[in-house]
N, CA, C and O atoms as a Tinker XYZ file with bonds, in Angstrom:
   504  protein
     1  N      0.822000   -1.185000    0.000000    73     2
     2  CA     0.000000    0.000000    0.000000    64     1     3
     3  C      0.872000    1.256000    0.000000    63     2     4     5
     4  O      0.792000    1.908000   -1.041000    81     3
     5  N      1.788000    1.794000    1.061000    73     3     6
     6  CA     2.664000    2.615000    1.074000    64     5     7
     7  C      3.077000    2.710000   -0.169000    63     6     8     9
     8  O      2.681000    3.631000   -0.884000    81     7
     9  N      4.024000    1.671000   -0.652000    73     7    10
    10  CA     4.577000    2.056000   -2.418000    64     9    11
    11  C      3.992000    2.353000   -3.435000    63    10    12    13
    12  O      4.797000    2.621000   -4.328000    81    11
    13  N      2.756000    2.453000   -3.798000    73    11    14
    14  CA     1.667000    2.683000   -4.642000    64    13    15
    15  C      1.627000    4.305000   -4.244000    63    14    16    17
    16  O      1.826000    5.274000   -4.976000    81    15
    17  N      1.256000    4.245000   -2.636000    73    15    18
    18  CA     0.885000    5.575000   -2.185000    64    17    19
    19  C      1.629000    6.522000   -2.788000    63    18    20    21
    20  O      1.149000    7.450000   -3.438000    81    19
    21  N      3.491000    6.219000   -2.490000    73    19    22
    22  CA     4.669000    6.668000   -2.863000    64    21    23
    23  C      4.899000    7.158000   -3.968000    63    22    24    25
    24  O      5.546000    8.194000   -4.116000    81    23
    25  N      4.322000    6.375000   -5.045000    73    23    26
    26  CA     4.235000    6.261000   -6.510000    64    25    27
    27  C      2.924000    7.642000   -6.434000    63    26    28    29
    28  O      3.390000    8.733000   -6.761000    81    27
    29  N      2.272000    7.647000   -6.267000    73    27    30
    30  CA     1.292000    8.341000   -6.494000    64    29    31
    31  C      1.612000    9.658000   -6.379000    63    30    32    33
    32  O      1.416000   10.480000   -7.274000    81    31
    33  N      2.288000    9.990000   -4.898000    73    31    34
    34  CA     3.143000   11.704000   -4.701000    64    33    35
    35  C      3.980000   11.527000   -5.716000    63    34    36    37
    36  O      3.913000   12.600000   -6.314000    81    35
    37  N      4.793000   10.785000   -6.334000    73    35    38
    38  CA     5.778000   11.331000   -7.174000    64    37    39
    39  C      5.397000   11.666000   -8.651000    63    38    40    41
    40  O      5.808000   12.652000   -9.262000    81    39
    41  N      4.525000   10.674000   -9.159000    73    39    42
    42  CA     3.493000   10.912000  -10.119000    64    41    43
    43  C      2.959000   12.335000  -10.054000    63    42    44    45
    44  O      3.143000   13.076000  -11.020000    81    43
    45  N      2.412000   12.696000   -9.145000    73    43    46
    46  CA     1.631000   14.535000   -9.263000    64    45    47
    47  C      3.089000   15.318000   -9.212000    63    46    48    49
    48  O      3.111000   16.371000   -9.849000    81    47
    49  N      4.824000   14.776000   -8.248000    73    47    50
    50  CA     5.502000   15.900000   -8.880000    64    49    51
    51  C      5.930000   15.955000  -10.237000    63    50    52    53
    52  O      6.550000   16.877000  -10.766000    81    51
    53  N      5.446000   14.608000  -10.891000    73    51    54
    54  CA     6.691000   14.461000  -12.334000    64    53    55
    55  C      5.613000   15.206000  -13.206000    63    54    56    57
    56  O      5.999000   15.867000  -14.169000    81    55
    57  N      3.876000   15.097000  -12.810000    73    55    58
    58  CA     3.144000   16.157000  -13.685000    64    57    59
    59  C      3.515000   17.558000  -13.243000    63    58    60    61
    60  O      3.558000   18.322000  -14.207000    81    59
    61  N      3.727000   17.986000  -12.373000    73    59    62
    62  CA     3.765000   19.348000  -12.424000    64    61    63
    63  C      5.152000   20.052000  -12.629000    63    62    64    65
    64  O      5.122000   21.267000  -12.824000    81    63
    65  N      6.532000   19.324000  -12.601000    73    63    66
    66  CA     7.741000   19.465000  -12.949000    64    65    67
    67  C      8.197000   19.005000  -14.200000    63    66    68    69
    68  O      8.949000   19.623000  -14.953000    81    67
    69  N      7.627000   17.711000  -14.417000    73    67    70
    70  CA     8.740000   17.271000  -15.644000    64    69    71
    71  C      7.665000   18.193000  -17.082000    63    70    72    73
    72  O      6.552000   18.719000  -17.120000    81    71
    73  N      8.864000   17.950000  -18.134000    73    71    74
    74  CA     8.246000   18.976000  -19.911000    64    73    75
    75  C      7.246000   17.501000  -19.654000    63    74    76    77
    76  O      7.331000   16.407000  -19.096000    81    75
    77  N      6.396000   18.208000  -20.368000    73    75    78
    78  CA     5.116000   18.009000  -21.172000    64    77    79
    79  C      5.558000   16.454000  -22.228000    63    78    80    81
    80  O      5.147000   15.326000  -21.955000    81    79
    81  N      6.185000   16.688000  -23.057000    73    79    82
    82  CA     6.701000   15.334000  -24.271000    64    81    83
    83  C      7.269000   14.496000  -23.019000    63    82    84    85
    84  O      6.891000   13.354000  -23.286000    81    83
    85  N      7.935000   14.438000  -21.858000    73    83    86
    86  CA     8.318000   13.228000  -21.129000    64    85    87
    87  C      7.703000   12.664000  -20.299000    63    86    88    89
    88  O      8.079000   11.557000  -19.912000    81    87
    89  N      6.295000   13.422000  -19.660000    73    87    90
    90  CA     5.340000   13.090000  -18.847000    64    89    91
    91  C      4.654000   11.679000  -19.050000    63    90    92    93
    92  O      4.441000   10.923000  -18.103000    81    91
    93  N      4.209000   11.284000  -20.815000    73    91    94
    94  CA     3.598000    9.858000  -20.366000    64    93    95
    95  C      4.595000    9.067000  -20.057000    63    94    96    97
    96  O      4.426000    8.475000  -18.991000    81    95
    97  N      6.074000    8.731000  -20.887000    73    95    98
    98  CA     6.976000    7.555000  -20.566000    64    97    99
    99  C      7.240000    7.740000  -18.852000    63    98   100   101
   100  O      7.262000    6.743000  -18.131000    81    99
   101  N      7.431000    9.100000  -18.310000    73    99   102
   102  CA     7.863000    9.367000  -17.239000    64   101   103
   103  C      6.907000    8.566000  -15.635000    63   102   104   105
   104  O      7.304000    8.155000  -14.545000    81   103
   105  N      5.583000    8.669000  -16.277000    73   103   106
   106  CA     4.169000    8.355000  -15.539000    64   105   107
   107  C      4.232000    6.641000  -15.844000    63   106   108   109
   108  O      4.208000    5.841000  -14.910000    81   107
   109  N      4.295000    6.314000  -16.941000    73   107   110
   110  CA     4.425000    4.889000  -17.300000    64   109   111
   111  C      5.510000    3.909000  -16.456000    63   110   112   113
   112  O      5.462000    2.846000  -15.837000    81   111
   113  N      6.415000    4.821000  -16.780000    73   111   114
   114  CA     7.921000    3.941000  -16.090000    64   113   115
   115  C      7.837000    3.825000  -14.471000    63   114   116   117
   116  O      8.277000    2.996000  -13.674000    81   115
   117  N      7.108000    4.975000  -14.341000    73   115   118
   118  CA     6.632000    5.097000  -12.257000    64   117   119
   119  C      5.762000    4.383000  -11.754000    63   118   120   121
   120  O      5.648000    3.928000  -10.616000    81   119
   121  N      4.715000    4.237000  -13.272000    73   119   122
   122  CA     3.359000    3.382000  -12.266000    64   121   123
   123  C      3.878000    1.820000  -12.380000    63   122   124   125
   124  O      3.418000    1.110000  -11.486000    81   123
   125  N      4.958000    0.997000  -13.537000    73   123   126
   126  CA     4.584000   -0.261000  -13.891000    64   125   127
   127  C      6.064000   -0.514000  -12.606000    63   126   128   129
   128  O      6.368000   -1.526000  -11.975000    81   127
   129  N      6.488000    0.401000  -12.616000    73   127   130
   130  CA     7.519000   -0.055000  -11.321000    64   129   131
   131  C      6.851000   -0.117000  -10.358000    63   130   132   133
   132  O      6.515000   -1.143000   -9.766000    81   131
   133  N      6.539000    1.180000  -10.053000    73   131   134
   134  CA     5.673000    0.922000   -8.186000    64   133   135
   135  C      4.914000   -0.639000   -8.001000    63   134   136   137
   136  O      4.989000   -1.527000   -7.152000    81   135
   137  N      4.093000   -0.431000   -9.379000    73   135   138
   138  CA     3.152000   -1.978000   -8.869000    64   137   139
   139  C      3.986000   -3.361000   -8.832000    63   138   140   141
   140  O      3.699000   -4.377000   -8.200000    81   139
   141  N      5.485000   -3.051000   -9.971000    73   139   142
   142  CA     5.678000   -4.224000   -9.899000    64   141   143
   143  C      6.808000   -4.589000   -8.225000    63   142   144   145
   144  O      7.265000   -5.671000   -7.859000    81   143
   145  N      6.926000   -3.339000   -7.621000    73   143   146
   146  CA     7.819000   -3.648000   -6.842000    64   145   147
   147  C      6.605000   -3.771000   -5.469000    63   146   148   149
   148  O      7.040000   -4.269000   -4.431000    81   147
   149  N      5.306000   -3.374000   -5.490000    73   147   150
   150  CA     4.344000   -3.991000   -4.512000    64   149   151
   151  C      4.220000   -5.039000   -4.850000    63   150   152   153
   152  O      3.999000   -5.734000   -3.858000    81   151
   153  N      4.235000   -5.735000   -5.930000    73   151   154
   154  CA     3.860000   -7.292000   -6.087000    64   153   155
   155  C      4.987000   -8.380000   -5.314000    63   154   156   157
   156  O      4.991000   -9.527000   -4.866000    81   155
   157  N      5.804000   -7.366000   -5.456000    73   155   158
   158  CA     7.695000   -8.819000   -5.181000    64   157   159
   159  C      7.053000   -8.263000   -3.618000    63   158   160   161
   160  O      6.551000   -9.189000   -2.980000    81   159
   161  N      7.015000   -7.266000   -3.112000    73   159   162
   162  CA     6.903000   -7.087000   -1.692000    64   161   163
   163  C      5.983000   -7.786000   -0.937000    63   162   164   165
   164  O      6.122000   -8.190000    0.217000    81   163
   165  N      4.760000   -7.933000   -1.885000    73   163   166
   166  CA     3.404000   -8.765000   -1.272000    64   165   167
   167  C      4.188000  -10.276000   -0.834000    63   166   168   169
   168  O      4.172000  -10.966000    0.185000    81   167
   169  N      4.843000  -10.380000   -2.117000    73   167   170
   170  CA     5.362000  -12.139000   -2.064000    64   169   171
   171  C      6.478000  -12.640000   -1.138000    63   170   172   173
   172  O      6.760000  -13.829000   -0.988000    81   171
   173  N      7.031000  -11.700000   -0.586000    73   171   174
   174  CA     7.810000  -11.034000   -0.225000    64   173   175
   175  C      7.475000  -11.354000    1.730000    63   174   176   177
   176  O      8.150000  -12.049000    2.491000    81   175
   177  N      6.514000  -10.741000    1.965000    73   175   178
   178  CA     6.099000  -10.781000    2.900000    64   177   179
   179  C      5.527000  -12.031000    3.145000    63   178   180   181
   180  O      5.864000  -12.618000    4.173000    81   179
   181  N      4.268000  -12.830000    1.952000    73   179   182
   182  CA     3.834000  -13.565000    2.023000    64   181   183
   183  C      4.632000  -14.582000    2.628000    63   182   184   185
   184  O      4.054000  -15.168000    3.544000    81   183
   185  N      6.047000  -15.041000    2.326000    73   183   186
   186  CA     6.793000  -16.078000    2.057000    64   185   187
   187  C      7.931000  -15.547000    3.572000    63   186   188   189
   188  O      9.027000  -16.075000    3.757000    81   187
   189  N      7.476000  -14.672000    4.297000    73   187   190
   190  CA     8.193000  -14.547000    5.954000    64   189   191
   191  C      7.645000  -15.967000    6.949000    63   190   192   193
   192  O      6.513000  -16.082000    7.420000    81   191
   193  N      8.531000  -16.745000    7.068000    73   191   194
   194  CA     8.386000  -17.365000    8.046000    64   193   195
   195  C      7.840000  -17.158000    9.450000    63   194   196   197
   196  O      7.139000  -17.878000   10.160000    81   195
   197  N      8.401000  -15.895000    9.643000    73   195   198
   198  CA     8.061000  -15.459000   11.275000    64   197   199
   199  C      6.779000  -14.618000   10.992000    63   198   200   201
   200  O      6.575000  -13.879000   11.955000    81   199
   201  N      5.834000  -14.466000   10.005000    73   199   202
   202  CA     4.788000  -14.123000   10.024000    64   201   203
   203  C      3.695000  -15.367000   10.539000    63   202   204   205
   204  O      2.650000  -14.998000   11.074000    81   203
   205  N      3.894000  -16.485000   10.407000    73   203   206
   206  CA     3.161000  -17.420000   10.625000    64   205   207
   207  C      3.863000  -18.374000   11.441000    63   206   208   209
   208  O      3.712000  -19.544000   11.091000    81   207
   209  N      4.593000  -18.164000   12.443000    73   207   210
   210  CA     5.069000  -18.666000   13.368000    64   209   211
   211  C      4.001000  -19.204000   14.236000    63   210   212   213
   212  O      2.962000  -18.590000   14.478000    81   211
   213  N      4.341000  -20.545000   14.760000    73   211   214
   214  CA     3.765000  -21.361000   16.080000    64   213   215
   215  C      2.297000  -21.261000   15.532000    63   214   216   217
   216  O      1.403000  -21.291000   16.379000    81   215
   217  N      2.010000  -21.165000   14.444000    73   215   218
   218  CA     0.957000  -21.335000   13.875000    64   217   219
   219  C      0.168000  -20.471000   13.845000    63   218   220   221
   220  O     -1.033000  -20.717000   13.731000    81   219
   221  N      0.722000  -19.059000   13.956000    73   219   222
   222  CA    -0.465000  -18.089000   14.123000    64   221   223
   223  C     -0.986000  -17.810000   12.764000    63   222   224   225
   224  O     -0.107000  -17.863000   11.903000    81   223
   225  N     -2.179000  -17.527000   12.333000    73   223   226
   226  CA    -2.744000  -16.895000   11.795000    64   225   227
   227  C     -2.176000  -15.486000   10.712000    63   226   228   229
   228  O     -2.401000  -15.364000    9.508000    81   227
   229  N     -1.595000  -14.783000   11.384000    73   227   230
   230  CA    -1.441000  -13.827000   10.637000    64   229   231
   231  C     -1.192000  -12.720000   11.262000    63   230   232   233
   232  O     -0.865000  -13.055000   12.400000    81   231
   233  N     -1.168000  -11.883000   11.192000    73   231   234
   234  CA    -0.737000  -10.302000   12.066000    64   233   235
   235  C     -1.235000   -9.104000   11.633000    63   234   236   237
   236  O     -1.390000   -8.625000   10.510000    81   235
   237  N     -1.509000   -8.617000   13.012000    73   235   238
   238  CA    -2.433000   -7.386000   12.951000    64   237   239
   239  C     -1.332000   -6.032000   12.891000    63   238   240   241
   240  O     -0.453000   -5.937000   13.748000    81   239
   241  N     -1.428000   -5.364000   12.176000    73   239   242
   242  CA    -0.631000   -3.928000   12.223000    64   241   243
   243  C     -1.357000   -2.493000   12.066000    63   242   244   245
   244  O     -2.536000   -2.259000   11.799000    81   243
   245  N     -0.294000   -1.609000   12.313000    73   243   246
   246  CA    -1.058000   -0.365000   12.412000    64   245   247
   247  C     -2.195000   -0.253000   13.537000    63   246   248   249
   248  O     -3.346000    0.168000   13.422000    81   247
   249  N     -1.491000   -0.781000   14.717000    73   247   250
   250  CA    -2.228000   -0.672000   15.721000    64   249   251
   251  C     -3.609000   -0.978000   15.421000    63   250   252   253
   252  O     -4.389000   -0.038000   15.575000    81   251
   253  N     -4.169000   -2.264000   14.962000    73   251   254
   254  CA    -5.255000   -2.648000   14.419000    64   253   255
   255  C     -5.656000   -2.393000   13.175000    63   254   256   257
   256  O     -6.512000   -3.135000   12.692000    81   255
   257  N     -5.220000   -1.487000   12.534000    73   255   258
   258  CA    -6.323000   -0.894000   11.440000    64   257   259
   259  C     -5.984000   -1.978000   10.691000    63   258   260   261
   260  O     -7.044000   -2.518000   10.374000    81   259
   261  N     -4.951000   -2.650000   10.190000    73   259   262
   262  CA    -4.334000   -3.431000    9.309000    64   261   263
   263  C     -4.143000   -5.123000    9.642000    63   262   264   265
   264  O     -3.461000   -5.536000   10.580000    81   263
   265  N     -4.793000   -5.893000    8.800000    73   263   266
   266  CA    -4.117000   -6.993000    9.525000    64   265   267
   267  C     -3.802000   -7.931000    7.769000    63   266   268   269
   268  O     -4.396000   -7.989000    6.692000    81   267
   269  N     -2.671000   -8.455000    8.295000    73   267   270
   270  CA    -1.867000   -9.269000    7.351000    64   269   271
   271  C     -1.841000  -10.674000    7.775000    63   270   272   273
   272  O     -1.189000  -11.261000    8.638000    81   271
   273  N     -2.988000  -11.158000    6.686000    73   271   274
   274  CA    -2.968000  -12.818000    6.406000    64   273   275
   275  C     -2.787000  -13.523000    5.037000    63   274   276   277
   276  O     -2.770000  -12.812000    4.031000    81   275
   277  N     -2.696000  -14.424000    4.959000    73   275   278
   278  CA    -3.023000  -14.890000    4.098000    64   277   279
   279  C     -4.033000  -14.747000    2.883000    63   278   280   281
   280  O     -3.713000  -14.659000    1.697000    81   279
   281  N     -5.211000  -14.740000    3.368000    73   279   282
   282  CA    -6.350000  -14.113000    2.485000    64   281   283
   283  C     -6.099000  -13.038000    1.997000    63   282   284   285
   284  O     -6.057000  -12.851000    0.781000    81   283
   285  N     -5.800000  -11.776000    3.245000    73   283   286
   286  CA    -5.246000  -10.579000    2.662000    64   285   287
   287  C     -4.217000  -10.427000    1.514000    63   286   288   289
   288  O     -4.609000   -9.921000    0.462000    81   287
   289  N     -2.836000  -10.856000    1.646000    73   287   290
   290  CA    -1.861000  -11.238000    0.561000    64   289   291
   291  C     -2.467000  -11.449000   -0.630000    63   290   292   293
   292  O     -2.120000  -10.766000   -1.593000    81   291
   293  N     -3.283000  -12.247000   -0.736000    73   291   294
   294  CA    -3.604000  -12.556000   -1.846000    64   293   295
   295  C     -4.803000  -12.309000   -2.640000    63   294   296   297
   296  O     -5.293000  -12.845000   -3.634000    81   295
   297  N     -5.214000  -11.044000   -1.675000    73   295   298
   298  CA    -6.078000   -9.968000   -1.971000    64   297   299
   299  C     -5.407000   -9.252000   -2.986000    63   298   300   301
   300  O     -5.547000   -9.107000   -4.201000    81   299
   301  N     -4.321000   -8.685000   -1.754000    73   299   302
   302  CA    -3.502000   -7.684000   -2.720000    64   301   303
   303  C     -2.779000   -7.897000   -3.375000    63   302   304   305
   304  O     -2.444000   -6.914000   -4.036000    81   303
   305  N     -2.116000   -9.048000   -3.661000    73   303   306
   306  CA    -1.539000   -9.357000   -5.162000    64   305   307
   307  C     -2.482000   -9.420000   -6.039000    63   306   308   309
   308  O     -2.264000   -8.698000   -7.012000    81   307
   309  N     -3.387000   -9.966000   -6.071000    73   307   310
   310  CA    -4.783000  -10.302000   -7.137000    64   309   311
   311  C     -4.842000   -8.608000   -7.849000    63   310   312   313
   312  O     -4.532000   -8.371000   -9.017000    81   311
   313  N     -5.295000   -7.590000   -6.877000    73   311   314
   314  CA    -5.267000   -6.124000   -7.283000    64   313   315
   315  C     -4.027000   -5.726000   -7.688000    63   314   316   317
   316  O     -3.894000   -5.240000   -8.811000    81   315
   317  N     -3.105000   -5.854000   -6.955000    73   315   318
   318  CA    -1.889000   -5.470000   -7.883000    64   317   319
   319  C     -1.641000   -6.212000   -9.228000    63   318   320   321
   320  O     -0.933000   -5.549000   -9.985000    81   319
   321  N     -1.910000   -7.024000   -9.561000    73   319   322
   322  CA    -1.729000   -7.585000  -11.048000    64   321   323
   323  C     -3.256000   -7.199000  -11.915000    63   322   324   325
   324  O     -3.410000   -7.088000  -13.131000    81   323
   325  N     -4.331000   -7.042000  -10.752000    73   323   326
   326  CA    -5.069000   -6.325000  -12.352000    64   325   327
   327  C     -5.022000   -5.070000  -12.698000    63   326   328   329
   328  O     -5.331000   -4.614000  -13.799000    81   327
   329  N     -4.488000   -4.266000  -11.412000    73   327   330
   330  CA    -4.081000   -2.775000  -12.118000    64   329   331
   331  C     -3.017000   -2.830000  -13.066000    63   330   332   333
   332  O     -3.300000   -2.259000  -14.120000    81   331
   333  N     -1.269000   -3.615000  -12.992000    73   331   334
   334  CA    -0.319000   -3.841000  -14.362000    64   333   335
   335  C     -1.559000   -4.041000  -15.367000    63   334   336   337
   336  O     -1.781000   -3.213000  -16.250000    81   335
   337  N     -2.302000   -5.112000  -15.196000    73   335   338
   338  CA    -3.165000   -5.674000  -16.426000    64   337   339
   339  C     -3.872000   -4.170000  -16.864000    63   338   340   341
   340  O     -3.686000   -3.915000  -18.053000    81   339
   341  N     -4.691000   -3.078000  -16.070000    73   339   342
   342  CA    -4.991000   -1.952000  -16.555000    64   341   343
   343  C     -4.271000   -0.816000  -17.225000    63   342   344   345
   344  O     -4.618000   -0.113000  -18.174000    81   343
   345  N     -3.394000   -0.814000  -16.636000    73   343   346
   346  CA    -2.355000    0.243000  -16.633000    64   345   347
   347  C     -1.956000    0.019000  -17.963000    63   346   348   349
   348  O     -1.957000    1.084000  -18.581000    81   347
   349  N     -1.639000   -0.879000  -18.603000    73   347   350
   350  CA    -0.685000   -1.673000  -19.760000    64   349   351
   351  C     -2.017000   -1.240000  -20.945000    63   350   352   353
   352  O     -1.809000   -0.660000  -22.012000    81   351
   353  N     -3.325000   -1.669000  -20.456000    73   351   354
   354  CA    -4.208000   -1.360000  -21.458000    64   353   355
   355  C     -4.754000    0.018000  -21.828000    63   354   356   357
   356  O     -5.336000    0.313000  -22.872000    81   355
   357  N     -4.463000    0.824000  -20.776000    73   355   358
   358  CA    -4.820000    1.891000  -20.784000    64   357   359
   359  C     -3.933000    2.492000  -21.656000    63   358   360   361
   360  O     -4.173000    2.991000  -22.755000    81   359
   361  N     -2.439000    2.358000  -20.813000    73   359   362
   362  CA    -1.079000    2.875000  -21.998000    64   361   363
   363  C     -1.249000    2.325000  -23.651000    63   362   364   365
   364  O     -0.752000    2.959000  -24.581000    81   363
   365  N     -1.792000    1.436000  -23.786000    73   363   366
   366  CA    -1.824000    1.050000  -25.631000    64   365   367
   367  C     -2.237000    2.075000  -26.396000    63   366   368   369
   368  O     -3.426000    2.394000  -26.433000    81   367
   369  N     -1.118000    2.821000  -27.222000    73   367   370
   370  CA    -1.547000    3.912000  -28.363000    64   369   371
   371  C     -1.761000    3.230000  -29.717000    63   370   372   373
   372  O     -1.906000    3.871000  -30.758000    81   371
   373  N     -1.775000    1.667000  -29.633000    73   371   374
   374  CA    -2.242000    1.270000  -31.166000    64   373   375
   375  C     -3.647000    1.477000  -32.086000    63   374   376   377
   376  O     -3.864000    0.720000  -33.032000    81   375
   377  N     -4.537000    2.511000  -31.748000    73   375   378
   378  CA    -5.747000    2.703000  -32.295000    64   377   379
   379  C     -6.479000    1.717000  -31.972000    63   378   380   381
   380  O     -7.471000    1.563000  -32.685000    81   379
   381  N     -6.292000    0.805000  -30.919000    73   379   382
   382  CA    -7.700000   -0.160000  -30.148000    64   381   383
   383  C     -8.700000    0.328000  -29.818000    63   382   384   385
   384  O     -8.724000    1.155000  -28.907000    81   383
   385  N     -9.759000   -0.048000  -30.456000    73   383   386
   386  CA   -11.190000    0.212000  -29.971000    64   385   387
   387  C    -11.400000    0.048000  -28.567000    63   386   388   389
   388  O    -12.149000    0.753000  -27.891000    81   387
   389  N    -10.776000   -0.820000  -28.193000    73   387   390
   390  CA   -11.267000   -2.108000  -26.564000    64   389   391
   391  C    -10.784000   -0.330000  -25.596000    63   390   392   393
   392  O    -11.762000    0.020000  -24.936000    81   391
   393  N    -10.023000    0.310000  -25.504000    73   391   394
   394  CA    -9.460000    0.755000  -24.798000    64   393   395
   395  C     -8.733000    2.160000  -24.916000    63   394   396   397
   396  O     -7.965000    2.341000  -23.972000    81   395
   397  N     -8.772000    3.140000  -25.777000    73   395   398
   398  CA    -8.102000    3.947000  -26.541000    64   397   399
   399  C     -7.788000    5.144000  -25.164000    63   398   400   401
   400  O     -6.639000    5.553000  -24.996000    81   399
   401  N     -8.746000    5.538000  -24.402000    73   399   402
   402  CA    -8.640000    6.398000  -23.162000    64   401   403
   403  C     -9.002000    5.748000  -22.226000    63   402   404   405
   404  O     -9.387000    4.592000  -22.397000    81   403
   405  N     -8.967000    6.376000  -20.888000    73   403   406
   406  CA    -9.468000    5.983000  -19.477000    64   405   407
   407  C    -10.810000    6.688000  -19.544000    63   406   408   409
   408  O    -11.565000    6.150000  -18.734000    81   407
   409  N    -11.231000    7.392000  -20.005000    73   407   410
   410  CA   -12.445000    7.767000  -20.199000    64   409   411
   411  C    -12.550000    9.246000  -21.247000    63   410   412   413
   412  O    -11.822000   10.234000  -21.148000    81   411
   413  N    -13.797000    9.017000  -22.348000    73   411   414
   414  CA   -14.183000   10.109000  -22.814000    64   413   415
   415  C    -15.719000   10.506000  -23.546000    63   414   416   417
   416  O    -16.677000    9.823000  -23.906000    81   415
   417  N    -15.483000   11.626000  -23.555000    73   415   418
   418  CA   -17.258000   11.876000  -23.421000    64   417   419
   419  C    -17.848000   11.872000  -24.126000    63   418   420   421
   420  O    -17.625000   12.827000  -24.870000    81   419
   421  N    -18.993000   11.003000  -24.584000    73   419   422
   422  CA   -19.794000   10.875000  -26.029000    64   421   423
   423  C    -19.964000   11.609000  -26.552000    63   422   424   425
   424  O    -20.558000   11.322000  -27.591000    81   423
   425  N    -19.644000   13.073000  -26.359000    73   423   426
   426  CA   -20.488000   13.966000  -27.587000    64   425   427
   427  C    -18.732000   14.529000  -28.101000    63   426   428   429
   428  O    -18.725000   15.353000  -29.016000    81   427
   429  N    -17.762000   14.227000  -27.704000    73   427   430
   430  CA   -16.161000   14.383000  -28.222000    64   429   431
   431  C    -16.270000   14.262000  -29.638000    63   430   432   433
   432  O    -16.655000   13.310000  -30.317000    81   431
   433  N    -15.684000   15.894000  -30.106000    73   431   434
   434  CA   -15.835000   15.911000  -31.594000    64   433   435
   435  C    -14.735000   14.822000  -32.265000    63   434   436   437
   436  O    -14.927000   14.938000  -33.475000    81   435
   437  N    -13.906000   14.038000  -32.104000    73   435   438
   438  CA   -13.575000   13.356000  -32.536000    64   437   439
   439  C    -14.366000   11.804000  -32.982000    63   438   440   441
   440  O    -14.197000   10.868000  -33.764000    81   439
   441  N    -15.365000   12.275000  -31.864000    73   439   442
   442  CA   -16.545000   10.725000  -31.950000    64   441   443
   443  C    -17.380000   11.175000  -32.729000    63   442   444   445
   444  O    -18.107000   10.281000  -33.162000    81   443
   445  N    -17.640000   12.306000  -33.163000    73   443   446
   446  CA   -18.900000   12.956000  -33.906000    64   445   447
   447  C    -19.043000   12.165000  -35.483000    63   446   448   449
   448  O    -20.018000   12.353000  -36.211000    81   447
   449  N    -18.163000   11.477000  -35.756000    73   447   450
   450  CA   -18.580000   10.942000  -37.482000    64   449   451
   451  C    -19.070000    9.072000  -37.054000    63   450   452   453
   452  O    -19.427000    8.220000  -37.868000    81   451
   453  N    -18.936000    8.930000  -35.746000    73   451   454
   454  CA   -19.879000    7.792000  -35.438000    64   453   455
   455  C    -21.600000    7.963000  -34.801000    63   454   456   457
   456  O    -22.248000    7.036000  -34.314000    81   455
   457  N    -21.997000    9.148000  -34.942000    73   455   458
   458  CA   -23.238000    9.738000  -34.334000    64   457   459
   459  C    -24.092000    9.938000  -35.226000    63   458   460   461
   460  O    -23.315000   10.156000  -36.156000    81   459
   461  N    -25.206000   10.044000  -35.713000    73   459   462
   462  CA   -26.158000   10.343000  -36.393000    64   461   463
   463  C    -26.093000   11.790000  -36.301000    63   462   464   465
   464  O    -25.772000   12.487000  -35.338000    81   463
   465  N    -26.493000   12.153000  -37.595000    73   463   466
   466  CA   -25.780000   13.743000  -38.202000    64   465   467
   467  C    -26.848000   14.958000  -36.811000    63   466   468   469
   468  O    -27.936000   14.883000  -36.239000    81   467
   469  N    -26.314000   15.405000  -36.828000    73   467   470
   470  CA   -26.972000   16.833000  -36.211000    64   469   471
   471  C    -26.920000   16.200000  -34.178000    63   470   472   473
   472  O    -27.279000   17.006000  -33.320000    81   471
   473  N    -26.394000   14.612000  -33.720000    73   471   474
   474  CA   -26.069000   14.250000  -32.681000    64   473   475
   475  C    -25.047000   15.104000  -31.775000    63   474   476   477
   476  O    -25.068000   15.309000  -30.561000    81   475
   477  N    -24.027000   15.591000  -32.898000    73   475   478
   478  CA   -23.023000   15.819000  -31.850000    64   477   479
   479  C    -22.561000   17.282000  -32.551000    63   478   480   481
   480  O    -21.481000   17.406000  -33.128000    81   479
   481  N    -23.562000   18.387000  -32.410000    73   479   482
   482  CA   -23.559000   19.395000  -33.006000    64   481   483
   483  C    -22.522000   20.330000  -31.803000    63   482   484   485
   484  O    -22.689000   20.141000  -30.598000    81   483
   485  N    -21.802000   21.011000  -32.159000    73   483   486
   486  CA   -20.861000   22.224000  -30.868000    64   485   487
   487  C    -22.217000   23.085000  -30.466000    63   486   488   489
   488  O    -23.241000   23.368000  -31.087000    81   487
   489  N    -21.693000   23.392000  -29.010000    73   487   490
   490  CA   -22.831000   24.179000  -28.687000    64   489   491
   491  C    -22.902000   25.503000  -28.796000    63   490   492   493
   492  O    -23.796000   26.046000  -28.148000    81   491
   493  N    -22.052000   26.308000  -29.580000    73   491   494
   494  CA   -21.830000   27.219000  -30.283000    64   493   495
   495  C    -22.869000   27.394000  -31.318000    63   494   496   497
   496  O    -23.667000   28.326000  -31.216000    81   495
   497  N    -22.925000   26.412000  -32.492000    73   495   498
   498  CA   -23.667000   26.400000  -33.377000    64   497   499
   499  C    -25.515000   26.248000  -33.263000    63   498   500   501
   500  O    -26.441000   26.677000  -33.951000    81   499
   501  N    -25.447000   25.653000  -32.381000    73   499   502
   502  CA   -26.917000   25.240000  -32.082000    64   501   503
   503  C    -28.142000   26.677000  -32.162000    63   502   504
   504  O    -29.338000   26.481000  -31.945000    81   503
């Protein structure tokens, strides 16, 4: 959780510091690291012996708020590999239909020659 978090402050400084042309590789190279270095950490942890010592269960942290088991682990690896799996699809600039943005808005004059004529008129003109 922390390293994602981590990733995330540095992400808003590399938008508001780094030029403009280096921002996506810059954002790309930050997010597929962070997740991939929460994933080795999940496994990481998973695979501590002294987490499951004398047979316990698992461990509570953050003074309760947090507790680390088994189930959990493999909570959060499960999410950490479908965000890579998002992230990767989201980044594809090959003209894929499946996926081209993270979101955009039906009446986007670029969508306007898939609309029935007078659909996606500017609201200028109207």
């Amino acid at each position: 959780m922390l390293v994602v978090f981590g990733a995330a402050v540095v992400g808003v400084l590399v938008e508001a510091f780094a030029p403009r042309s280096s921002r996506r590789a810059a954002h790309l190279v930050l997010t597929l690291g962070s997740l991939a270095a929460a994933f080795i950490l999940t496994i990481v942890v998973a695979g501590m012996h002294s987490l499951y010592a004398a047979g316990s269960p698992g461990h509570v942290a953050a003074e309760g708020a947090v507790a680390v088991d088994r189930p959990t682990l493999f909570i959060q690896g499960t999410i950490v590999i479908l965000a890579l799996v998002s992230v990767l699809l989201i980044a594809d600039t090959s003209n894929s239909p499946f996926a081209a943005m993270a979101a955009a808005p039906p009446a986007a004059r670029r969508n306007a020659r898939d609309w029935p004529p007078g659909a996606c008129t500017p609201r200028s003109s109207r």
